[in-house]
C-alpha positions in Angstrom: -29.8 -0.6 -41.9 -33.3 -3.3 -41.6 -36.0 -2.0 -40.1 -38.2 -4.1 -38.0 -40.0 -6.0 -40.9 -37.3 -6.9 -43.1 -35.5 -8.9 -40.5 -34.5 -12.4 -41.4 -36.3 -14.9 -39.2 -33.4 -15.5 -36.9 -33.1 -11.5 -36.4 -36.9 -12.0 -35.5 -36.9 -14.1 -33.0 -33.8 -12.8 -31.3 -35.8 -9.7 -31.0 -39.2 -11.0 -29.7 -36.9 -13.0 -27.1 -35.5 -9.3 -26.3 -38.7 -7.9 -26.0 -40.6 -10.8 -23.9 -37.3 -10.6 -21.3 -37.7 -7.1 -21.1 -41.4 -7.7 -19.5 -40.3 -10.4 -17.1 -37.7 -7.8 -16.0 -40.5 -5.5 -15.9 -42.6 -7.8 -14.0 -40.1 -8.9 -11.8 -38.8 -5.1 -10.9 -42.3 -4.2 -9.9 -41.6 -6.5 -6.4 -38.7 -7.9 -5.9 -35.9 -6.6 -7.9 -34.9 -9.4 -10.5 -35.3 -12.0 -7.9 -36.6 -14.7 -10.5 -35.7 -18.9 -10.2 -35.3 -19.8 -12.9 -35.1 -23.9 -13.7 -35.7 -26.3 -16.2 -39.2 -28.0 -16.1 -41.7 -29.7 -18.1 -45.1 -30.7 -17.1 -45.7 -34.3 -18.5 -49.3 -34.9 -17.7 -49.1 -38.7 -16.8 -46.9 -37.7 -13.9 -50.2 -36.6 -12.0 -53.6 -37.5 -11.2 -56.4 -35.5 -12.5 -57.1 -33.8 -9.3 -53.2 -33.2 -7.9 -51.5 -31.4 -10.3 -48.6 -28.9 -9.7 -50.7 -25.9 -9.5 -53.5 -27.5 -7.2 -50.6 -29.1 -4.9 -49.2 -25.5 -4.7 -52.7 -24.0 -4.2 -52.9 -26.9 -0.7 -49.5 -25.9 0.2 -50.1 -22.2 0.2 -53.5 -23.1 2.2 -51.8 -25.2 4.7 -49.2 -22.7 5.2 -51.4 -19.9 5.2 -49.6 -17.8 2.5 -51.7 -15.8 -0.1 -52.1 -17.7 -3.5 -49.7 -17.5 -6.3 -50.3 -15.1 -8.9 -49.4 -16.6 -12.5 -48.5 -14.0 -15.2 -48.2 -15.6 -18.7 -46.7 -14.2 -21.7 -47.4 -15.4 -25.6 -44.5 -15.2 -28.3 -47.1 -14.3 -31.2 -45.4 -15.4 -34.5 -45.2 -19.2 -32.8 -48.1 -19.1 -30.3 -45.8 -20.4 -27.2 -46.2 -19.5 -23.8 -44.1 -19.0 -20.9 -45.1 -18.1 -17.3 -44.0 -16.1 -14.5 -45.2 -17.6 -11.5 -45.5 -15.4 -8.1 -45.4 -16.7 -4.6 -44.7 -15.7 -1.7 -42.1 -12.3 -2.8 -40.5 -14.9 -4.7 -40.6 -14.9 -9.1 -40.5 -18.5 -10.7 -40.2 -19.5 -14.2 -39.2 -22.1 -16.6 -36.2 -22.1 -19.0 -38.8 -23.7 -21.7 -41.5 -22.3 -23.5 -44.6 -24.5 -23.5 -47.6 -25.2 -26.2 -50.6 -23.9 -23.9 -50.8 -21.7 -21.2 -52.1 -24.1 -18.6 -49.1 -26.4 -19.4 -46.9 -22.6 -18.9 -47.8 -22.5 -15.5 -47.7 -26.2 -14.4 -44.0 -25.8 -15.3 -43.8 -22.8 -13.0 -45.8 -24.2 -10.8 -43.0 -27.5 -10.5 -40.3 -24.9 -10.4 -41.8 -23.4 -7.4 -42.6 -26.8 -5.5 -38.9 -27.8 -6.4 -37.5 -24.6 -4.9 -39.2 -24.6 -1.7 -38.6 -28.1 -0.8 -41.8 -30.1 -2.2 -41.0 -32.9 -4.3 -43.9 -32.7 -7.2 -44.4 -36.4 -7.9 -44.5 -37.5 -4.4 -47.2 -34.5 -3.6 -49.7 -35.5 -5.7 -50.6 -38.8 -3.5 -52.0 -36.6 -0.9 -51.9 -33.3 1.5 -50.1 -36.1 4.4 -47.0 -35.3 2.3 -47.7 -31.6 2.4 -48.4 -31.7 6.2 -44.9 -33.2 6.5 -43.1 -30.6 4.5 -44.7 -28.0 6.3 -43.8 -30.0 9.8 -40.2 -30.3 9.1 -40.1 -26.6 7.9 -41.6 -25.4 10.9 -39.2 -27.5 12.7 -35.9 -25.9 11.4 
């Protein structure tokens, strides 16, 4: 039987991927019992303006809406130096299905997953807090 280090590279990464699941389980136990979205996004940085981007649209919303602030926890795969991050908002766990080349572009991508899953569309949020004001409006309103 291989021990850890003689491994091929596949074997490797199979069981970093093991291990790094094992502490979003971890971290998503701690609250809310595996109760992570999970989606496919990508942050593409010509999307957005310098000043609206995911995470500063979701900082507005949560200040509009009087929620605390979301709580980001990233995670590194060391051998490759990607990122992925856990993103918590209000009870809820939100994540990518992509790992990413920084950390900052990590938790735009969970930041887009979380906009997407409570009803904000990114791309029209980042003309302005009138759009966030609307959200809010029809939410109240249901």
């Amino acid at each position: 039987m291989k021990n850890e280090y003689e491994q091929s590279p596949i074997e490797e990464r199979q069981l970093w991927r093991d291990k790094l699941l094992n502490r979003f389980v971890n971290i998503s136990n701690q609250q809310s019992e595996n109760n992570i979205i999970e989606k496919p996004a990508k942050f593409i940085r010509s999307d957005y303006t310098s000043t609206m981007t995911p995470k500063s649209i979701l900082n507005g919303y949560s200040i509009q809406a009087n929620i605390d602030k979301p709580v980001y926890h990233t995670e590194e795969l060391k051998p490759q130096r990607i990122f992925r991050s856990v993103l918590d908002f209000n009870g809820q766990h939100y994540t990518t299905t992509t790992w990413e080349k920084s950390k900052q572009l990590a938790e735009q991508g969970s930041a887009i997953v979380c906009l997407q899953s409570i009803g904000i569309d990114p791309i029209r949020a980042k003309y302005g807090m009138n759009y966030i004001k609307a959200c809010l409006s029809t939410e109240n309103k249901l």
